[in-house]
C-alpha positions in Angstrom: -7.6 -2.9 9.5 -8.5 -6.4 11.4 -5.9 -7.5 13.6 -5.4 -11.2 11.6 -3.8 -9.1 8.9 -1.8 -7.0 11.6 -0.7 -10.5 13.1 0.4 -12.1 10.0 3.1 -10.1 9.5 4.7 -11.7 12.9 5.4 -14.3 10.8 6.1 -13.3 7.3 8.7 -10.6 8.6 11.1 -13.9 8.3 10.7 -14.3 4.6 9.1 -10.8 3.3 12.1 -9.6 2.0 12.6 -13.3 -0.5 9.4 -13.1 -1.2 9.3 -9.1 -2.7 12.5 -10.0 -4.4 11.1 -13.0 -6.1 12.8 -16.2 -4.3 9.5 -17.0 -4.1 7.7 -18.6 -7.4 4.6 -18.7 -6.3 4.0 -14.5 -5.2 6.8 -13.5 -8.0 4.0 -12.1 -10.2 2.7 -10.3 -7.3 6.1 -8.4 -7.0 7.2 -8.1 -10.2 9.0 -5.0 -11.1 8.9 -4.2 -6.8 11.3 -2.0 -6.9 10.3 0.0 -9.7 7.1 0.1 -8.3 8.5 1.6 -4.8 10.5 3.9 -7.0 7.5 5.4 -8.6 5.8 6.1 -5.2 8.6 8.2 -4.3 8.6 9.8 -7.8 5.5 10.9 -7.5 5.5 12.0 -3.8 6.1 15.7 -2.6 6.6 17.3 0.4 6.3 15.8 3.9 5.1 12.2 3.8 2.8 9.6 6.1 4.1 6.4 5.0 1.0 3.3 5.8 2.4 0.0 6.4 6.4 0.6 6.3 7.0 -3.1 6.4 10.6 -3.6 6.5 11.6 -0.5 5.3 11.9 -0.9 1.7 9.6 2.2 0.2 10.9 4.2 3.4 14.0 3.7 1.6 13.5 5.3 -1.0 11.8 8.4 0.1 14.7 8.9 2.3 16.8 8.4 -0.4 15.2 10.9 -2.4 15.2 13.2 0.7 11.4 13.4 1.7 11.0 13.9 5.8 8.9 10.5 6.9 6.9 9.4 9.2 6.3 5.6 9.0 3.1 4.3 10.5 2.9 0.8 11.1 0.4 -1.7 13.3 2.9 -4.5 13.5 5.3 -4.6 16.5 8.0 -6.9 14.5 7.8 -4.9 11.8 8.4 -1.6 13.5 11.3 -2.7 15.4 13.1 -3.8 12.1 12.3 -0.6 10.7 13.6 1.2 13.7 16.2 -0.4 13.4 17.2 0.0 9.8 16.4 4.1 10.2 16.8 5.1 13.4 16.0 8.7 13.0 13.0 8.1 11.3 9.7 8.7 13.4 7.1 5.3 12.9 4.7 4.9 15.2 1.7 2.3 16.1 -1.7 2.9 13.7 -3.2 2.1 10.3 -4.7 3.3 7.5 -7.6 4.4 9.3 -6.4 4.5 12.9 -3.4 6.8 13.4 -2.4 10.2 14.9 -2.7 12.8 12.9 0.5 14.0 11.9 0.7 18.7 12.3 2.0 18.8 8.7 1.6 16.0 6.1 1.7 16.7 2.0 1.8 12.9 0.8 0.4 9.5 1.5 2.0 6.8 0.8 1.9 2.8 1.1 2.8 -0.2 -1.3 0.8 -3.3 -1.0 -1.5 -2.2 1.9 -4.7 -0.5 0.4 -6.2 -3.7 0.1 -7.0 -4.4 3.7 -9.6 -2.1 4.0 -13.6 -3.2 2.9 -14.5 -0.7 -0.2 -16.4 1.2 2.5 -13.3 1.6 4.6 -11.4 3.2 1.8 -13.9 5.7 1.0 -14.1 6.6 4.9 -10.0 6.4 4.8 -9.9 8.9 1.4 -12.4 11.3 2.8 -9.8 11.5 6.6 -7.2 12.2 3.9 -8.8 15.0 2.0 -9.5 16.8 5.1 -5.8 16.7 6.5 -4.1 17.3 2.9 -4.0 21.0 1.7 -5.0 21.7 -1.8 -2.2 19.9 -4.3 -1.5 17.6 -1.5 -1.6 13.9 -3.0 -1.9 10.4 -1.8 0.2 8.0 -3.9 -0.8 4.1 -3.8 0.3 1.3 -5.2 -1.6 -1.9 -5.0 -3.2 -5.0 -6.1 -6.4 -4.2 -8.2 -8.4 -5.2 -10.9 -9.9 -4.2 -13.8 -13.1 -5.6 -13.0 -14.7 -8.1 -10.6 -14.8 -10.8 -13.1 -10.7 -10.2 -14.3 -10.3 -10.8 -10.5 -11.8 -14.2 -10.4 -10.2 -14.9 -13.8 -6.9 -14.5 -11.6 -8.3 -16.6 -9.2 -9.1 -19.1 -11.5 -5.4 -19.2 -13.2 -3.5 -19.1 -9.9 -5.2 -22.0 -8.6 -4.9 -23.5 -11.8 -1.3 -23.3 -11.4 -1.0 -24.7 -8.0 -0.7 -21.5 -6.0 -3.3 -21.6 -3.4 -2.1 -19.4 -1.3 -1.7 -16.7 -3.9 -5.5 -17.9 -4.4 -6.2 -17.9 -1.0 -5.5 -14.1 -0.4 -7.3 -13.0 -3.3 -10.5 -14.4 -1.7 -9.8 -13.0 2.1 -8.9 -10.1 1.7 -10.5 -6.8 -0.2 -8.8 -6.7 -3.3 -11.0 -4.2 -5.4 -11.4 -2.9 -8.6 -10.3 0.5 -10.5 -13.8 1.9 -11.2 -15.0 1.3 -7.6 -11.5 3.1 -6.9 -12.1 5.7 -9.3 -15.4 6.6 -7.9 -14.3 6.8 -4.0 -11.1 9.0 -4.5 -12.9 11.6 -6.9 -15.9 11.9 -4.3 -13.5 12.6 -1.6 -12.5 15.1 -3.7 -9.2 14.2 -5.5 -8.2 13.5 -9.2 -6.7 10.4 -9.6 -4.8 8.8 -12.4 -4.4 5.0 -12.1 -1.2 3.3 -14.5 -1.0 -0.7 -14.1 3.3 -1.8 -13.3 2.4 -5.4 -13.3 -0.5 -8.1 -13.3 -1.6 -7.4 -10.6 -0.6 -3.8 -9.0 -1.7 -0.5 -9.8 0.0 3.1 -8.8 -2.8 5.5 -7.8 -1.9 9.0 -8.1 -4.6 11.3 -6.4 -4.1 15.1 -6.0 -6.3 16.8 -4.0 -8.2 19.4 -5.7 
């Protein structure tokens, strides 16, 4: 994960939370339905889970609600100390998606809205560390921004620039939003079965069970 995205969140930790729970118009689609969203991660996790990307907190929440034992793994500084903060028995430490100390026991992995910061070839590489740590039945659980296919992802493009929201626009282009055939393809040749059901324009819950 490149280090502009890791130092972004420096200063978006400010306004993250408006901006998940719609007080901003232009990233509302984005986040619509967010907290059903974060709720169907945790319904679909089991067991001890590595949590990528804990943000603020917010899907941490709910798999300590539902009484999973965490481990939050997060690059950003700022957003590990508000974490900390908000759970301060919970274990988060420095790392990424693809950088990170590998935890002695781990049955889930979970992150909301962070997928998407790795190149395709960085998620296959990221799926195939998974598979070898998860035991058989062991599951990653994802939910992200994807597309259907390359051309509905311009088509987005298009429309949120049509509307005036550049910098909805903006991210699309940076960053490595993908689609759910090139998805498809990576987790199944790392070995899992995966079942992908769309919760909004734009994000996607992938359930992958190692087989």
């Amino acid at each position: 994960m490149g280090r502009e995205f890791v130092n972004i969140f420096d200063d978006w930790i400010h306004s993250y939370d408006a901006s998940v729970s719609g007080q901003d118009p232009e990233y509302r689609d984005v986040f619509d339905k967010y907290e059903e969203i974060l709720s169907a991660v945790a319904a679909k996790s089991i067991g001890t889970i590595v949590e990528f990307g804990t943000g603020t907190g917010n899907l941490t929440a709910k798999l300590i609600d539902a009484g999973f034992p965490v481990i939050g793994i997060e690059p950003n500084e700022a957003m590990r100390k508000v974490t900390a903060k908000r759970f301060p028995e919970l274990a988060i430490v420095d790392g990424d998606l693809i950088a990170f100390e590998t935890p002695q026991k781990v049955d889930t992995f979970v992150s909301s809205y962070v997928f998407h910061h790795l190149t395709d070839t960085e998620k296959e590489n990221a799926l195939n560390t998974y598979a070898s740590i998860l035991p058989v039945g062991g599951k990653i659980v994802f939910a992200d921004t994807v597309f259907v296919s390359e051309e509905a992802k311009q088509a987005q493009i298009t429309k949120e620039r049509a509307r005036g929201y550049n910098n909805v626009a903006d991210d699309l282009e940076r960053e490595y939003y993908t689609t759910v055939p090139v998805l498809k393809q990576a987790f199944e040749k790392a070995g899992f079965e995966v079942q992908f059901e769309q919760m909004n324009d734009y994000v996607w819950l992938m359930d992958a069970t190692k087989k």
